[in-house]
C-alpha positions as CSV (number, residue, x, y, z in Angstrom):
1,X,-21.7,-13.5,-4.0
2,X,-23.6,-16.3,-5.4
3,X,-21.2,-19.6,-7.0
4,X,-23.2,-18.7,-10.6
5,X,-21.9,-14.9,-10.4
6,X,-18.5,-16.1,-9.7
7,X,-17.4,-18.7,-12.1
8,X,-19.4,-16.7,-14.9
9,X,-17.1,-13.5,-14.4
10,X,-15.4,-12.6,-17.8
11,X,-11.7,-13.9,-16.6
12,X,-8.9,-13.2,-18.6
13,X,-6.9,-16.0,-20.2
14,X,-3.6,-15.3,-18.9
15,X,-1.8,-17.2,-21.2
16,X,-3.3,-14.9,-24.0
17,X,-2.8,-12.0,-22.7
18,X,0.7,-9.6,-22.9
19,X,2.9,-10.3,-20.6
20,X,3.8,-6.3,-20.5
21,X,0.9,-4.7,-19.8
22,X,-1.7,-7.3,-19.5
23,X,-4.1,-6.7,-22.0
24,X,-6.5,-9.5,-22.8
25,X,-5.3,-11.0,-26.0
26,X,-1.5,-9.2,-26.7
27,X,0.6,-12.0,-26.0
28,X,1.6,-12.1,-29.7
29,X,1.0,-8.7,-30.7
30,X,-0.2,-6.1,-28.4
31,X,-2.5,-3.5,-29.2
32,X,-2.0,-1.3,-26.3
33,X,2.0,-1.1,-25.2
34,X,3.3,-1.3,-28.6
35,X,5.5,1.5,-30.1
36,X,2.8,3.2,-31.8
37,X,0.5,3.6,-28.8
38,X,3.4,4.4,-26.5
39,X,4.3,6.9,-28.9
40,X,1.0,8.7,-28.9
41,X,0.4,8.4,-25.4
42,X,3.8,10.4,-25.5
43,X,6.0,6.9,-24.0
44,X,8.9,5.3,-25.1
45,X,8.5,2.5,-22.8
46,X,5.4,0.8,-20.3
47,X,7.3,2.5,-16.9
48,X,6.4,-1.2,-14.6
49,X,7.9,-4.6,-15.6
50,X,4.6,-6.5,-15.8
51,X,1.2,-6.3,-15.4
52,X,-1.7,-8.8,-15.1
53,X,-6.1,-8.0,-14.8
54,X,-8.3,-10.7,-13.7
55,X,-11.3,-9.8,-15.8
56,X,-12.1,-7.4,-18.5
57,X,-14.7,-4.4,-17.2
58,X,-18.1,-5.9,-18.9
59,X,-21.4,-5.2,-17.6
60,X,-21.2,-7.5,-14.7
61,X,-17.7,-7.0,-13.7
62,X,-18.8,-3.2,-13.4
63,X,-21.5,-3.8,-11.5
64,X,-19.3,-5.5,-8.9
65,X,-17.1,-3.3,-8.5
66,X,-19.6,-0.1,-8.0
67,X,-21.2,-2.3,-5.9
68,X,-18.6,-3.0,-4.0
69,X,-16.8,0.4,-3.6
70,X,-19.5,2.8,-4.7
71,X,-23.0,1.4,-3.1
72,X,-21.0,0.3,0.0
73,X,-20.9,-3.4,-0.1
74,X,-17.2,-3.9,1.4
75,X,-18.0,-7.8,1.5
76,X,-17.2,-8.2,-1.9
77,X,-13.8,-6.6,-1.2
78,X,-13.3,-10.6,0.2
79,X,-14.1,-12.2,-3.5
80,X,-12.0,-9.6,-5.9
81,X,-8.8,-10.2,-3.5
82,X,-8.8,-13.7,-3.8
83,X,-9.3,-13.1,-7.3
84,X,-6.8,-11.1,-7.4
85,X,-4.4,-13.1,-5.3
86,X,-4.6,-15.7,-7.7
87,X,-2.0,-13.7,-10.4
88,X,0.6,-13.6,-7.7
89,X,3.4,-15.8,-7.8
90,X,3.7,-18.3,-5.3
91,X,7.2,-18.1,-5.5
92,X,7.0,-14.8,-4.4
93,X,7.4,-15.6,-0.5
94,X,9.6,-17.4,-0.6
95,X,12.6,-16.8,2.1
96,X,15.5,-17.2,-0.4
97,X,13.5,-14.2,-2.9
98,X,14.1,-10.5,-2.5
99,X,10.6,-10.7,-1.3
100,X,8.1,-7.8,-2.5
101,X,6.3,-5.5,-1.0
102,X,2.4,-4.8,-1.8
103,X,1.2,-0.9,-2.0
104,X,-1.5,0.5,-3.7
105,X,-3.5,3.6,-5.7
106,X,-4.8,5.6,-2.9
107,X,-8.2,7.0,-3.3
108,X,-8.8,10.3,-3.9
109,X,-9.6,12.9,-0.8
110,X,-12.8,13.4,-2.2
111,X,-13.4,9.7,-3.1
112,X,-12.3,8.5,0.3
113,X,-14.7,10.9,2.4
114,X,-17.9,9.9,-0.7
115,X,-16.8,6.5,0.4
116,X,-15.9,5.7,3.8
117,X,-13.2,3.8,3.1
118,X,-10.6,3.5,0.7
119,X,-11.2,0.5,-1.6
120,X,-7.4,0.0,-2.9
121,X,-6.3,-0.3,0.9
122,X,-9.0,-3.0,1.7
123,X,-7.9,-5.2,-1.3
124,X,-3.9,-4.8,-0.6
125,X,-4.8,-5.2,2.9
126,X,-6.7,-8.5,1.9
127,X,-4.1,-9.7,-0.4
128,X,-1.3,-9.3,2.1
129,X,-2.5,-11.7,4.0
130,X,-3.7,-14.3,1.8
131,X,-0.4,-14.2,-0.3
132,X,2.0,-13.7,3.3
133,X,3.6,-10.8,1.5
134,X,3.6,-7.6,4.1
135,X,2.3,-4.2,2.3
136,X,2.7,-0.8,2.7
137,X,1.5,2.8,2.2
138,X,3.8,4.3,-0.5
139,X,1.7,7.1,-2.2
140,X,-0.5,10.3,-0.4
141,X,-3.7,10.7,-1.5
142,X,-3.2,11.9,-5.8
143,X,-4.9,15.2,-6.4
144,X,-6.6,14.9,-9.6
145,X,-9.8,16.0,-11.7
146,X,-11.7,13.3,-13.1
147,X,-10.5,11.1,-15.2
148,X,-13.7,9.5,-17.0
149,X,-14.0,12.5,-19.2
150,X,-10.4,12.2,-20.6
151,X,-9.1,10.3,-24.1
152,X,-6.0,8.1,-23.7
153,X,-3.7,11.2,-23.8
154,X,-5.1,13.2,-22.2
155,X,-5.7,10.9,-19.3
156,X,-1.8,10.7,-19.2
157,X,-1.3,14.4,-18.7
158,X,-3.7,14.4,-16.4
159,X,-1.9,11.9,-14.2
160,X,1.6,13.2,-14.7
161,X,3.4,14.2,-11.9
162,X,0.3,13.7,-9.8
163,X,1.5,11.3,-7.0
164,X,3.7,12.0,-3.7
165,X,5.4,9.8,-1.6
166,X,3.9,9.2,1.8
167,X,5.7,10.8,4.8
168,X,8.7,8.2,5.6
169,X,7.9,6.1,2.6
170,X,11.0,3.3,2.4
171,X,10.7,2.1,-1.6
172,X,11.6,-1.6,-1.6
173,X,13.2,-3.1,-4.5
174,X,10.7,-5.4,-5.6
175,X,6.8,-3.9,-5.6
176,X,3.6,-5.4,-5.8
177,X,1.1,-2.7,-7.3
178,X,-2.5,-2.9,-7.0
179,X,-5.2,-1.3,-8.4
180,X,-9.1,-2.2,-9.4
181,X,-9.4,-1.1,-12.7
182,X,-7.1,-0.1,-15.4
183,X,-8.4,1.9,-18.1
184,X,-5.7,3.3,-20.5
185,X,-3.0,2.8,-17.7
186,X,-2.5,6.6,-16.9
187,X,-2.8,5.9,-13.1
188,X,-0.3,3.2,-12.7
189,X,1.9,4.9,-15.4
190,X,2.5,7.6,-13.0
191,X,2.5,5.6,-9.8
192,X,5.2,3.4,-11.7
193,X,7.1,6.2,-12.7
194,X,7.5,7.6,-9.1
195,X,8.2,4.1,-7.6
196,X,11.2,4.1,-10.4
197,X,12.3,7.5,-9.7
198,X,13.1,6.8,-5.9
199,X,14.4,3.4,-6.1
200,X,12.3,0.2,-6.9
201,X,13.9,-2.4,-9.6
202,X,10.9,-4.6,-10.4
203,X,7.5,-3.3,-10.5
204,X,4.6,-5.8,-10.8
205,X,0.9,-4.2,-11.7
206,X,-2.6,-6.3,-10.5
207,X,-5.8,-4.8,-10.9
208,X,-9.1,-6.7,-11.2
209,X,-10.6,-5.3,-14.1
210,X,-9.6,-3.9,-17.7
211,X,-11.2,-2.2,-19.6
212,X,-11.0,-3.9,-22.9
């Protein structure tokens, strides 16, 4: 990935953006985890403690990402880690810290055999050991139809109940969540949900891209 490409990525401004559920410019009033939308997404509350995106999903943050997960370039995996990486708090490894633990959205069945690999795994994987935080496998594989088809609500239903813990799964107090696009927040609604139900106290999101 070329210097050019890199630097003109559409970053988010962190300090803009809500410190709930990330989105781009709700720091002051957010448009997407208030109590309206909650409330028509069927929520009284965003089910993980924060959640920060690196860039919003334009035309040339999608074409990285297909790129890198659909057309089989796994190089790229490299830059959207370090990306990535970069919303994690040093202070997060630190030996007097209840330190967390990294998982992430497993692909699909049918997404992991289109693939080859799973793309989620590679970026945790990658982020582990750039940030010296360990990781895990939490969640099996989530059975579900497609999601691009679905409004906001519907996207929630869809994902409800949809994720298992993985055989022997130990849920850690603190969690590291990653993802590599959020798009109405149905996926790591339900992941969130399930981390809460079996134990974990703090639940931090990262994904690369929102769609915004």
């Amino acid at each position: 990935m070329c210097d050019t490409c890199l630097i003109n990525l559409p970053y988010i401004d962190q300090s803009r953006a809500c410190k709930t559920c990330g989105a781009p410019f709700g720091q002051v009033q957010c448009s997407e985890c208030n109590l309206v939308s909650l409330t028509n997404a069927n929520r009284t509350q965003v089910p993980f403690d924060t959640c920060s995106s690196a860039v919003v999903y334009t035309a040339s943050a999608t074409k990285l990402v297909r790129s890198w997960k659909d057309a089989g370039d796994q190089r790229l995996g490299a830059y959207l880690a370090a990306i990535m990486a970069n919303l994690i708090s040093p202070t997060h490894n630190k030996p007097d810290n209840n330190v967390p633990v990294i998982t992430y959205i497993p692909a699909t069945k049918q997404a992991y055999l289109r693939r080859g690999f799973d793309h989620a795994l590679q970026i945790a994987s990658l982020i582990s050991k750039q940030t010296a935080l360990p990781y895990a496998t939490l969640f099996t594989r989530p059975q579900s139809q497609d999601q691009r088809k679905f409004g906001r609500v519907e996207r929630m239903e869809n994902m409800a109940g949809r994720f298992s813990l993985a055989p022997n799964a130990q849920i850690p107090a603190r969690v590291i969540l990653i993802d590599d696009v959020m798009t109405s927040g149905a996926t790591l609604y339900a992941a969130s949900d399930l981390l809460r139900a079996h134990g974990a106290e703090h639940i931090s999101c990262i994904t690369f891209a929102r769609v915004w």
